[in-house]
ZABAMI-711713 format. One line per field, with one value per residue (C-alpha): residue number from 1; residue in one letter; x, y, z. Coordinates in steps of 0.5 Angstrom, whole numbers, plus 500, padded with zeros to 3 digits. Example, Ala and Ser with C-alpha at 12.3 -4.5 7.8 and 13.67 -1.06 7.14 Angstrom:
resi = (1,2)
resn = (A,S)
east = (525,527)
north = (491,498)
up = (516,514)
//
This chain:
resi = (1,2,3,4,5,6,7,8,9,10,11,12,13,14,15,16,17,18,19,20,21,22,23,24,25,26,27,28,29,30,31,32,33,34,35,36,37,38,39,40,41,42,43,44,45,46,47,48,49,50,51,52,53,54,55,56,57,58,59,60,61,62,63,64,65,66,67,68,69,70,71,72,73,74,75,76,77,78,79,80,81,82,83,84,85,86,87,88,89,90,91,92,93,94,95,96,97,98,99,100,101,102,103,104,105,106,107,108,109,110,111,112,113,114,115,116,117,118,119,120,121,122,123,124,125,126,127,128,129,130,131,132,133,134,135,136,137,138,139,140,141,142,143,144,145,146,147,148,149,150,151,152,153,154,155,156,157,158,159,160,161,162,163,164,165,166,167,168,169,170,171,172,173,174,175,176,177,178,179,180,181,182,183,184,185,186,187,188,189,190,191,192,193,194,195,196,197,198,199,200,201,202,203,204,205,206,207,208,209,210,211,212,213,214,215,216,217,218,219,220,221,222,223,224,225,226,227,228,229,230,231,232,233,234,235,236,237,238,239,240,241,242,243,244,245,246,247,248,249,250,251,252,253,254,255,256,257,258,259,260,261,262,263,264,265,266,267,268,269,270,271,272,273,274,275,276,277,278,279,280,281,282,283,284,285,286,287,288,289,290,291,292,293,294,295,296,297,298,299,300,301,302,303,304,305,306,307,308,309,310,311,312,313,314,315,316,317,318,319,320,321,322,323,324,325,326,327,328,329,330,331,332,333,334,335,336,337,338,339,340,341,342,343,344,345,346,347,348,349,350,351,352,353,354,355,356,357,358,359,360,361,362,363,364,365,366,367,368,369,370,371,372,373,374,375,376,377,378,379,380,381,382,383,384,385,386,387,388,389,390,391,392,393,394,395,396,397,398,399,400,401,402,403,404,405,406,407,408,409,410,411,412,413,414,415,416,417,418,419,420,421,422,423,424,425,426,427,428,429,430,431,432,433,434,435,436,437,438,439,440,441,442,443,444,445,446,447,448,449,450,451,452,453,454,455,456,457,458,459,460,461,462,463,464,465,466,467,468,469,470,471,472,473,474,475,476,477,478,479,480,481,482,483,484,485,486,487,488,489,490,491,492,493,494,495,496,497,498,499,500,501,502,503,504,505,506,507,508,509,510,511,512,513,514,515,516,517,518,519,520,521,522,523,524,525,526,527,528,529,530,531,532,533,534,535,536,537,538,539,540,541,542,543,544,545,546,547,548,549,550,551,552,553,554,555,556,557,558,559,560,561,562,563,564,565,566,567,568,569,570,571,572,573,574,575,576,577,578,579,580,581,582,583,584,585,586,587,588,589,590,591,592,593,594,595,596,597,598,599,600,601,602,603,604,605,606,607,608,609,610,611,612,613,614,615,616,617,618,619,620,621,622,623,624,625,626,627,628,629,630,631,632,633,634,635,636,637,638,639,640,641,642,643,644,645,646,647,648,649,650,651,652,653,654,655,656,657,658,659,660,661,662,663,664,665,666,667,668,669,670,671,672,673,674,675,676,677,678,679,680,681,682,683,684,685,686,687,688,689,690,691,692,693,694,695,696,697,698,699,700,701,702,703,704,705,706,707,708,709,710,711,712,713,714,715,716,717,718,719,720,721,722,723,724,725,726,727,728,729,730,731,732,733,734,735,736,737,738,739,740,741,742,743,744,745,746,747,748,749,750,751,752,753,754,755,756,757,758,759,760,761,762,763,764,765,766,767,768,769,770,771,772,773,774,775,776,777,778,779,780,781,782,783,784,785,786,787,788,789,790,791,792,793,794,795,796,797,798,799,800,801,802,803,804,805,806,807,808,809,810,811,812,813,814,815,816,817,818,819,820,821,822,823,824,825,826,827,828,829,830,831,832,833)
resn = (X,X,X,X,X,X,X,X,X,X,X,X,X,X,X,X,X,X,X,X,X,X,X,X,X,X,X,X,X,X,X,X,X,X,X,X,X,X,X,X,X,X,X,X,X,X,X,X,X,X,X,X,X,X,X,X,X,X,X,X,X,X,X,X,X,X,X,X,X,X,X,X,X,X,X,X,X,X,X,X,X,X,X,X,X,X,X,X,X,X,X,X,X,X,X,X,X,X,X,X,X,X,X,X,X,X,X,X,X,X,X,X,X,X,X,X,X,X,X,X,X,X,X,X,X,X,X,X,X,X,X,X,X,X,X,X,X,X,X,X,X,X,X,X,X,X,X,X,X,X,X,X,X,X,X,X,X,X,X,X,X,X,X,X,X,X,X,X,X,X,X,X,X,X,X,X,X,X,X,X,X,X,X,X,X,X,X,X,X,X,X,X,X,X,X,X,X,X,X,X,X,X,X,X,X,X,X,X,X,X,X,X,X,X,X,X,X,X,X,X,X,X,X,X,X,X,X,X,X,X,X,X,X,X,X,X,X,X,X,X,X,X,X,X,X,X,X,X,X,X,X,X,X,X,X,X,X,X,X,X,X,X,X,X,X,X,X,X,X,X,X,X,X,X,X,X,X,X,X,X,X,X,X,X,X,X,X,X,X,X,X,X,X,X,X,X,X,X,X,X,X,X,X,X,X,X,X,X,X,X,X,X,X,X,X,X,X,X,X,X,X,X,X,X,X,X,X,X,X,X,X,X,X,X,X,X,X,X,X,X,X,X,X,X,X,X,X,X,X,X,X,X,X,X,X,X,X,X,X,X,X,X,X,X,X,X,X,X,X,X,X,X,X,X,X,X,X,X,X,X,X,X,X,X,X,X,X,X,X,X,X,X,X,X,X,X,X,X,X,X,X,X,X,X,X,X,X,X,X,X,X,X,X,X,X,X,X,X,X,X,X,X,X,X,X,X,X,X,X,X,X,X,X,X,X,X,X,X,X,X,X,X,X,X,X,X,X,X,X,X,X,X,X,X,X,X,X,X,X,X,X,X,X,X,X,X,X,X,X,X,X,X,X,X,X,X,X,X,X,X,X,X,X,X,X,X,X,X,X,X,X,X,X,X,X,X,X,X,X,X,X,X,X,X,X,X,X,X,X,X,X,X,X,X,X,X,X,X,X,X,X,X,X,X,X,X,X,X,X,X,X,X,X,X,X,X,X,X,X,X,X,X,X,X,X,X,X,X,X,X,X,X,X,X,X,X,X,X,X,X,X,X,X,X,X,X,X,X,X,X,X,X,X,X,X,X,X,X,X,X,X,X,X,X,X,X,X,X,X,X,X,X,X,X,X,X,X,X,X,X,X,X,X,X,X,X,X,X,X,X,X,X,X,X,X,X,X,X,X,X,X,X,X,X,X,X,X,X,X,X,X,X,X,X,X,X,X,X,X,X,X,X,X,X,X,X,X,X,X,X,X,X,X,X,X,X,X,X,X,X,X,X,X,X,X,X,X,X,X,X,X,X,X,X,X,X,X,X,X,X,X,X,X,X,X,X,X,X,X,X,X,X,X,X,X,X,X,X,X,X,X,X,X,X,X,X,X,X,X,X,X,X,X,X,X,X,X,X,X,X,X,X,X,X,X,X,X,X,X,X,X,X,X,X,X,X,X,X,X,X,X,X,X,X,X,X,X,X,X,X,X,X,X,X,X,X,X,X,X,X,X,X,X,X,X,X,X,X,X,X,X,X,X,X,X,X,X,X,X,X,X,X,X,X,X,X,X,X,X,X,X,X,X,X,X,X,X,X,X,X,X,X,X,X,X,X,X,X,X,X,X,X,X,X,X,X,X,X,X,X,X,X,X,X,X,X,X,X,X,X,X,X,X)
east = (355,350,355,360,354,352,359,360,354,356,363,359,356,361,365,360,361,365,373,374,368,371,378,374,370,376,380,374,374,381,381,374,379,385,380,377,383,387,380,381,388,387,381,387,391,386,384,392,393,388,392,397,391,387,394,394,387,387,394,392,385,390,394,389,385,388,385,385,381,380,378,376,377,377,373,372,366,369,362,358,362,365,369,372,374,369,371,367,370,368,367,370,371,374,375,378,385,381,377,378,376,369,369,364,365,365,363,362,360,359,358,363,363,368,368,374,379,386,389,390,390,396,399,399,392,385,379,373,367,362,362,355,355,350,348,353,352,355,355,358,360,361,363,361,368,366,371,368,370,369,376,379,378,385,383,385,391,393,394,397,402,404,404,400,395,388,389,381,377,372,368,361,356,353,349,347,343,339,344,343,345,347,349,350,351,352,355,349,344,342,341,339,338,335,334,336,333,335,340,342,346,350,354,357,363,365,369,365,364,359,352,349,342,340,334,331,328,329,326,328,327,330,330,332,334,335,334,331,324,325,324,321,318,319,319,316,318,322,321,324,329,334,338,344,349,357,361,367,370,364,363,356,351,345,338,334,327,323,318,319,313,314,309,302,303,308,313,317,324,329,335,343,349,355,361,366,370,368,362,356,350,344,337,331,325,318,313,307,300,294,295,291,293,294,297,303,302,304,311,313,317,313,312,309,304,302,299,297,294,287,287,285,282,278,280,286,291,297,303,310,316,324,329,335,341,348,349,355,350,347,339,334,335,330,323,320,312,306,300,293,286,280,274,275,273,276,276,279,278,271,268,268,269,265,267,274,280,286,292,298,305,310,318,323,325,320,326,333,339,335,335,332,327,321,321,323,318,311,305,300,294,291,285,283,274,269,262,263,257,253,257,259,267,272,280,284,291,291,298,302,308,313,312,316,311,304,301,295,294,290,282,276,270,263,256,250,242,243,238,245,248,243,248,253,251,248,240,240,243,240,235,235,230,231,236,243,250,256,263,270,275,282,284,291,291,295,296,296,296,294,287,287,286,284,284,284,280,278,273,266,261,253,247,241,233,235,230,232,232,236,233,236,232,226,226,225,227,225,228,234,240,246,253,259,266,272,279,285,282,276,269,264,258,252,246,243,235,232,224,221,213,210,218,223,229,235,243,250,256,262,267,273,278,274,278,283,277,273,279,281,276,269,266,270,267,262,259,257,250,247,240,234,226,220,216,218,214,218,214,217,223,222,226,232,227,226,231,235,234,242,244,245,250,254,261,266,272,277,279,278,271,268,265,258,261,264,258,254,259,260,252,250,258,259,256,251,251,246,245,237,232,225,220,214,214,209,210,202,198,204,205,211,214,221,224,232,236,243,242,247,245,250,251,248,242,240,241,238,242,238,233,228,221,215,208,201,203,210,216,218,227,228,234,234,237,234,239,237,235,232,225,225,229,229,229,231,229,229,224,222,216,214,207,204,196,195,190,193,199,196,192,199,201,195,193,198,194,190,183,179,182,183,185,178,176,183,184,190,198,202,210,213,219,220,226,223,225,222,221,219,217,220,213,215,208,210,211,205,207,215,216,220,221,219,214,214,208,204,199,195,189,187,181,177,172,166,171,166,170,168,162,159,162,159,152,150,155,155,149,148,156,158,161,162,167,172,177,183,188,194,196,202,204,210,208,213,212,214,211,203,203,203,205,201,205,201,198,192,187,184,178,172,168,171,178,181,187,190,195,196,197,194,194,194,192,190,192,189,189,188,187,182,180,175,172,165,165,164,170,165,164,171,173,173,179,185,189,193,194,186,184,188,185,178,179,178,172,167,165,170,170,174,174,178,178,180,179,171,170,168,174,173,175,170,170,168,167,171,173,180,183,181,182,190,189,188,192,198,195,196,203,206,202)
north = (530,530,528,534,538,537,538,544,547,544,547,555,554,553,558,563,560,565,563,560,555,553,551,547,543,541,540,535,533,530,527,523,522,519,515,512,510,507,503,501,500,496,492,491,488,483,480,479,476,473,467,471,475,469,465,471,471,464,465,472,468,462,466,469,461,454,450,452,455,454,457,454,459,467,472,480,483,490,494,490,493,501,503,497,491,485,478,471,466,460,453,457,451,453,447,447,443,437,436,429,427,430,431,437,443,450,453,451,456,455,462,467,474,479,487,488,495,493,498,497,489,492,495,488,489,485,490,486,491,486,479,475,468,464,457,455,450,453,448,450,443,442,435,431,432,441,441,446,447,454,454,456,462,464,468,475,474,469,474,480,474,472,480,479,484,485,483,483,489,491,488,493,489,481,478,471,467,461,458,452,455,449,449,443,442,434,436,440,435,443,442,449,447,454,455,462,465,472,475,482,485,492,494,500,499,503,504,498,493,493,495,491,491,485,483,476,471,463,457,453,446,445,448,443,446,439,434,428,433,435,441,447,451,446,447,455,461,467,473,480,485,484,490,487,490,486,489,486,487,483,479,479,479,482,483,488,487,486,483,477,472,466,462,466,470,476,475,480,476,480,477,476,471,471,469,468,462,460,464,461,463,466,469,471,474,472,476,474,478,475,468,462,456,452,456,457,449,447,452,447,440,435,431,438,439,432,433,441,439,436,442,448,456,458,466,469,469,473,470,472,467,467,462,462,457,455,453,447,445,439,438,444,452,455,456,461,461,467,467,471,468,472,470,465,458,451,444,439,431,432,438,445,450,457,464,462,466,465,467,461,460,455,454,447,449,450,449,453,449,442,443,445,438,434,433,440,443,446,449,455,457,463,467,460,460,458,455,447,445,451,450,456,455,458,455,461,457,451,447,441,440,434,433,426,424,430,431,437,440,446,448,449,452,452,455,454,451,443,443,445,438,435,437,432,426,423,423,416,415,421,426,433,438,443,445,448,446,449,446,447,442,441,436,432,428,424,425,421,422,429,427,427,420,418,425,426,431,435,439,440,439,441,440,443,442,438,434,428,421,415,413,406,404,409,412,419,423,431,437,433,435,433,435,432,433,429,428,426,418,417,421,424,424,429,433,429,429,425,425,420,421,420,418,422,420,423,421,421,417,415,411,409,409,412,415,409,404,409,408,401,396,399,394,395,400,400,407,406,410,412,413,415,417,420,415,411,407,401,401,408,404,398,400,396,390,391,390,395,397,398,405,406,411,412,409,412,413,413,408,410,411,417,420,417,410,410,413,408,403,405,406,398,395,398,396,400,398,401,402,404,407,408,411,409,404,402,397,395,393,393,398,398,402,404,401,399,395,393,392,391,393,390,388,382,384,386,383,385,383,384,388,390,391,394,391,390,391,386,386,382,380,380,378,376,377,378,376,380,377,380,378,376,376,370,371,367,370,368,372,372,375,377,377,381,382,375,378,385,380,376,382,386,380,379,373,370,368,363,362,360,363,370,376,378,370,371,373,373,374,371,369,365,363,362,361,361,362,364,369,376,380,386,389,386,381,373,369,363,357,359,359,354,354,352,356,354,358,360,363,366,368,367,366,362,369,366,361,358,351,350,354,349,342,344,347,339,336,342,345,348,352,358,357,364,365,360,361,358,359,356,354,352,348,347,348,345,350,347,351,351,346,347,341,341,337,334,339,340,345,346,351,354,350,343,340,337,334,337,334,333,337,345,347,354,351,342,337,338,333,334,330,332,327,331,329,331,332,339,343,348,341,341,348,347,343,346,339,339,331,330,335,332,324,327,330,324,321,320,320,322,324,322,328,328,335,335,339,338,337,346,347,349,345,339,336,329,323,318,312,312,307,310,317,316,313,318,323,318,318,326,327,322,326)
up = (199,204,210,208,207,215,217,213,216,223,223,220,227,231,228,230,238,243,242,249,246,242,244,250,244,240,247,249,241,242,248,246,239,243,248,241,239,245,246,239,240,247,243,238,243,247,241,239,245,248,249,254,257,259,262,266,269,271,274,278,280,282,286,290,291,294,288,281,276,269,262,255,251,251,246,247,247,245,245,251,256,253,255,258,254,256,255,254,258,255,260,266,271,279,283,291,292,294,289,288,294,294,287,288,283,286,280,273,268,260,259,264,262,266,264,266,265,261,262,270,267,263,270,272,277,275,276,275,274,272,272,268,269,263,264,270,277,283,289,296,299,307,308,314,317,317,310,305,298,299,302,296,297,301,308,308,313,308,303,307,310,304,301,296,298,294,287,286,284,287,282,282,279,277,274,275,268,268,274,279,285,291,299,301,308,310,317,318,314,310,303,299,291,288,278,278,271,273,279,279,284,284,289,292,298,303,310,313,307,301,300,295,291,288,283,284,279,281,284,290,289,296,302,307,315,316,310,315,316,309,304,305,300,295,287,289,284,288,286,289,292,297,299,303,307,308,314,313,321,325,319,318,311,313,308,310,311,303,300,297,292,294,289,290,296,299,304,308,309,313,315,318,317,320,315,319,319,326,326,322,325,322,324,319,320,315,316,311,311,309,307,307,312,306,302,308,310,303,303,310,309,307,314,317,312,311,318,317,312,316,319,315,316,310,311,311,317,319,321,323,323,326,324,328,327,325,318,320,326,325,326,325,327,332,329,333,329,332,328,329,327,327,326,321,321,322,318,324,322,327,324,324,328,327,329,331,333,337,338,336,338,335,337,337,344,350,355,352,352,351,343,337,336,337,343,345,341,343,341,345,343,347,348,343,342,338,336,336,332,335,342,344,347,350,351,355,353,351,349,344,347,346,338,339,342,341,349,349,355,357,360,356,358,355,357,352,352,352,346,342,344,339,334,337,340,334,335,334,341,346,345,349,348,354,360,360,361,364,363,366,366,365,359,358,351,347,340,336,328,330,333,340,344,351,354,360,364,371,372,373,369,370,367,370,368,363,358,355,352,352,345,345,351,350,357,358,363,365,369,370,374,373,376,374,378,374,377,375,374,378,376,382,380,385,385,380,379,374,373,367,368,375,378,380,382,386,385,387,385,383,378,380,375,370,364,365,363,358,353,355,358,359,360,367,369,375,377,384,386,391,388,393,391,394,389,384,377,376,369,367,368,363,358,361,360,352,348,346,339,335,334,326,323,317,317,321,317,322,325,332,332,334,341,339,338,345,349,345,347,354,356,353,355,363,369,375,382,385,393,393,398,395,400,395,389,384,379,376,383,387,392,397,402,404,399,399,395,393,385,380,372,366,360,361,365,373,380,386,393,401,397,403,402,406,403,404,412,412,409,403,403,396,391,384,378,370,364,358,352,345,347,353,359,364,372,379,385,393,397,404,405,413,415,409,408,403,400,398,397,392,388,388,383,379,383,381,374,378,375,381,387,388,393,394,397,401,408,414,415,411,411,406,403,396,391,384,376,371,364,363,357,355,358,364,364,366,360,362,364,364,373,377,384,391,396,403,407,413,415,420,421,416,412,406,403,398,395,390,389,397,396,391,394,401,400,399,405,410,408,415,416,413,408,405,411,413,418,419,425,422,416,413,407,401,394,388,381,374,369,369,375,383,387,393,398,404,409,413,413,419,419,422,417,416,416,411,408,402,396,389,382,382,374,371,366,365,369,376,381,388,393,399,406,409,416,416,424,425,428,432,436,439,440,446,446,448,448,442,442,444,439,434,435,435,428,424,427,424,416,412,404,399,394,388,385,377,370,368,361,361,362,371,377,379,385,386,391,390,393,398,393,387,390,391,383,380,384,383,375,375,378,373,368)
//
């Protein structure tokens, strides 16, 4: 009743409309009614003869494809595509002719539904306005003989050469649901595997081709340009629009450029691929504003971001990247990648990097026409500067080329206080506290697991009013200069003044084959200097003596080291060959001037060759060596010393530790031979009772001052003489030394006061024993005498004592008067003793 109620009121209101609106209504009433019930009949029809109406899509899909498509079963699903019948084609299968061979299916798809228009479909024509495909796996094969299955696809020329024309529609719209999509290239080792929740596209066609609009929700489980390298953006969702172009004349697909969400970040991704049966190429462009160096490393294939990864940049980047290539080519596409860093900061194995910026360049191809590979690719970064633990730098180019085999290059530049320095070279090593540096060199390095090895440099670098210390020797230098020139392999060192306390030292240098050595042997290297001064403190310097103390540090993980190992390793391990010209020298008493000497320092100790010194108004020849040890250092030496003043001789080396004699009873010239070992402290003082050697003397004009061992013996026998005084006129002697004891071999003394035989034992501490005949004619008488052989027979006249002189019970020197007999006895006693 209420419906007839609602009719009758509707009819009153039409009733009441002009007559031309009227008859317009019941005109469109009867074509909406005649289409109602042609669909209805249509509807009838399909679902009475689905069984002809499916054998008739799969003989008009296989006439148009060189392979075979096939369907389960069809059911319609009228309402879904009003006003066009809709059909669920179920388990739809579409393989290429030579399947069998490759067993890759095309298309299989559970669930396929076609909207398509019956009444052209009864005109003998399929107009599919819509395909949706549910839960399906597309696979696009290319074998390795460049056979691919989407040859089922007859050509267009195929189609007009046979007369078949199109029979397809232009299909309008489709769907894609919960379908694997796979492109699987084994020609060009390409494998892109994509779990497509949602695709929808539509498309409008026109004179040139179509135009489509597509909506995407997928993953990718492989993007692979070259399935050795690996995948990019590996299990990553995709979400985004693609507006795409087809131009069926030049054959291309193109995206326009659109946002994509790739994982978290957005990308604007355009692109072209040319479709043409002998035309395969594409190109993409990426662009990706504001990502973070981990973020964009982890959507690279896993070699690349495994090495990317050392590295990271806390603050967003920007970045842009060109892929160019062949899909049936073998191996990689071009990869064109720029980026730009600014003001960020760097994690790199070694440390970090403040404030750094730079502009950065990849590609696969430095030289074009040689490939898209390794050993063709390259790395450039301009304008690249930073803060290297507070160390200002600048790197206006720097290059990683052949990535085979990873070579740096470039020029790094850097001015900053030395003081900054103490925050890279460990402090346990070197300490600096004042001066400036200035660096410019250019490098060449070997990468090895992107660290740089062994590079390679030339350039200057310069030091100026430096203050340092070199900790595990504990020697100190002030306003130290340094100018170091590197070239391709060998190192020149100049203008180098060092100044430890009162000492000032100035240098120049060179090592021969410097890097080569660094890296493989340093224990090789041998720095050539040339070393002047205007006054040199040897005790300033007796930090080489000491024993060097360890340098302590954590762990190194890496497996190379790092740059404080290396010094450290250098400094102790390589050797110094000095050419010294000293003009004033001070080590405790000892003075000298003009100094020269040709020393050796090494790991092991010192050696002085042709060492020239001029002393106490004579020249001392000198050449040694000291071998290190940890608490004292041993040392042989052969010395000629030439008309020196003996008593400045004597006090310059602590009388030489003699209790009895010493410099100030000493007077004369004296020259001497002498080879001689022993040890020294780390101090520099001689161990007691540790030389050994020779002594071979002569001395002229010399002269015995107040000596108390003369004085006390012969105040008694010569009570008239001038013992205070003795002079000699020549005297010479050789002396045997082992240990504490001095071996006096036979000499005469022939002296102002008296003459005198001398041998025996001299200790400096007990056992002496020496010998003594002494005339006790007056020398005085025979002054005269100018005959050597008269002078020598008038010698002995007269008395003659026997003495012995020997240790006393208090510890001193007693001289007694023995027999001949009993004399040569107990100095025979002392020498086997």
């Amino acid at each position: 009743m209420q419906i007839k109620a609602v009719i009758s009121r509707f009819l009153e209101k039409i009733s009441g409309l002009p007559r031309w609106v009227r008859i317009s209504f019941r005109v469109l009433s009867g074509v909406f009614l005649l289409i109602i019930i042609l669909y209805i009949g249509l509807a009838f029809y399909v679902n009475t003869h689905k069984e002809e109406i499916l054998a008739s899509i799969n003989q008009k899909i296989n006439e148009n494809i060189n392979g075979k498509f096939t369907a389960e079963s069809m059911e319609p699903t009228f309402l879904q595509g009003f006003p066009r019948v809709s059909l669920r084609i179920k388990n739809a299968v579409l393989k290429d002719s030579l399947w069998n061979s490759h067993k890759n299916t095309l298309l299989q798809a559970e669930d396929f539904n076609v909207s398509i228009n019956v009444l052209a479909f009864l005109r003998g024509t399929l107009e599919i306005k819509k395909i949706a495909i549910n839960e399906a796996k597309i696979h696009l094969f290319v074998a390795e003989n460049g056979y691919s299955n989407t040859a089922i696809f007859k050509p267009k020329q195929e189609k007009e050469a046979s007369g078949e024309g199109s029979s397809f529609a232009e299909i309008k719209a489709f769907e894609l649901h919960n379908v694997v999509f796979i492109s699987e290239n084994l020609k060009g080792k390409k494998l892109f595997k994509f779990s497509i929740n949602d695709l929808k596209g539509r498309l409008d066609y026109n004179s040139e081709g179509w135009k489509a609009a597509v909506k995407l929700d997928a993953s990718a489980q492989s993007l692979a340009f070259n399935t050795v390298h690996g995948s990019f953006i590996k299990d990553k969702t995709l979400n985004g629009k693609f507006d795409i172009a087809y131009n069926e004349k030049a054959e291309t697909i193109v995206f326009d450029p659109n946002d994509l969400e790739i994982g978290s970040d957005v990308f604007n991704i355009g692109g072209k691929f040319n479709v043409g049966k002998n035309n395969s190429g594409f190109s993409l462009h990426i662009r990706a504003d504001n990502i973070l160096w981990k973020n964009a490393s982890n959507l690279l294939s896993n070699n690349i971001s495994r090495q990317l990864n050392r590295f990271d940049l806390e603050k967003p980047i920007d970045v842009n990247c060109d892929i160019i290539g062949d899909l049936n080519a073998e191996g990689d596409p071009l990869f064109l990648v720029k980026a730009v860093v600014k003001n960020n900061r760097l994690h790199i194995p070694d440390g970090i990097i403040d404030n750094c910026s730079f502009n950065g360049m990849y590609t696969n191809e430095l030289v074009k026409g040689k490939g898209f590979n390794d050993p063709n690719s390259v790395v450039k970064l301009m304008g690249f500067k930073g803060d290297y633990k507070e160390i200002p730098f600048v790197m206006d180019s720097a290059i990683i080329n052949d990535f085979s085999k990873p070579i740096a290059s470039g020029v790094f530049k850097a001015k900053f206080p030395l003081e900054k320095l103490n925050n890279a070279v460990d402090r346990n090593l070197m300490v600096f506290s004042k001066g400036n540096a200035d660096v410019e060199f250019q490098f060449k390095a070997d990468i090895v697991d992107f660290e740089i090895t062994k590079p390679f440099v030339s350039g200057l670098v310069a030091i100026k009013n430096g203050d340092m210390r070199y900790v595990p020797r504990n020697l100190a230098f002030k306003n130290t200069n340094v100018a170091l020139n590197f070239t391709d392999k060998d190192l020149f060192i100049s203008n180098i003044r060092l100044q430890s306390g009162k000492s000032i030292v100035n240098m120049e240098g060179s090592i021969q084959n410097f890097l080569n050595l660094y890296y493989t042997e340093p224990e090789k290297l041998v720095l050539n200097w040339k070393v002047t001064s205007p006054q040199l403190y040897l005790g300033e310097f007796l930090g080489f003596l000491d024993n060097r103390k360890t340098v302590k540090r954590a762990p190194v993980k890496t497996k190379k080291g790092n740059v404080n190992d290396k010094l450290d390793f250098l400094f102790e391990k390589s050797n110094v060959a000095l050419n010294v010209q000293i003009d004033k020298f001070y080590y405790n008493k000892f003075t000298a001037t003009n100094t020269k000497a040709a020393i050796l320092l090494s790991d092991s100790g010192i050696t002085i060759q042709n060492a020239v010194v001029h002393h106490a108004g004579g020249q001392v020849n000198l050449s040694g060596s000291v071998q290190q040890g940890k608490t004292k250092n041993n040392f042989s030496m052969k010395a000629n010393v030439s008309n020196v003043a003996i008593e400045k001789f004597f006090y310059a080396f602590n009388d030489f530790d003699m209790q009895s004699l010493k410099s100030k009873n000493l007077k004369g010239y004296l020259t001497t031979s002498a080879t001689i070992s022993g040890t020294i402290s780390n101090e520099g003082k001689l161990v007691p009772n540790s030389m050994n050697g020779t002594v071979g003397f002569a001395l002229k004009n010399g002269a015995l001052i107040s000596f108390q061992p003369i004085k006390s013996a012969g105040k008694f026998a010569f009570p008239f003489r001038d013992l205070d005084n003795i002079t000699f006129s020549n005297l010479k002697g050789n002396f045997d030394i082992s240990g504490e004891k001095v071996t006096i071999h036979p000499m005469q003394i022939n002296s102002s006061v008296l003459n005198m035989d001398i041998a025996g034992i001299y200790s400096f501490g007990k056992g002496t024993n020496i010998a003594l005949d002494v005339p006790l004619r007056n020398p005085k008488n025979d002054k005269d005498i100018t005959d050597k052989e008269k002078l020598e027979e008038r010698r002995n006249r007269g008395i003659v004592l026997h003495l012995l002189a020997s240790d006393g019970d208090d510890g001193k020197i007693k001289i007694r008067l023995v027999s001949k007999k009993k004399r040569n006895e107990e100095v025979d006693l002392g020498d086997k003793q």
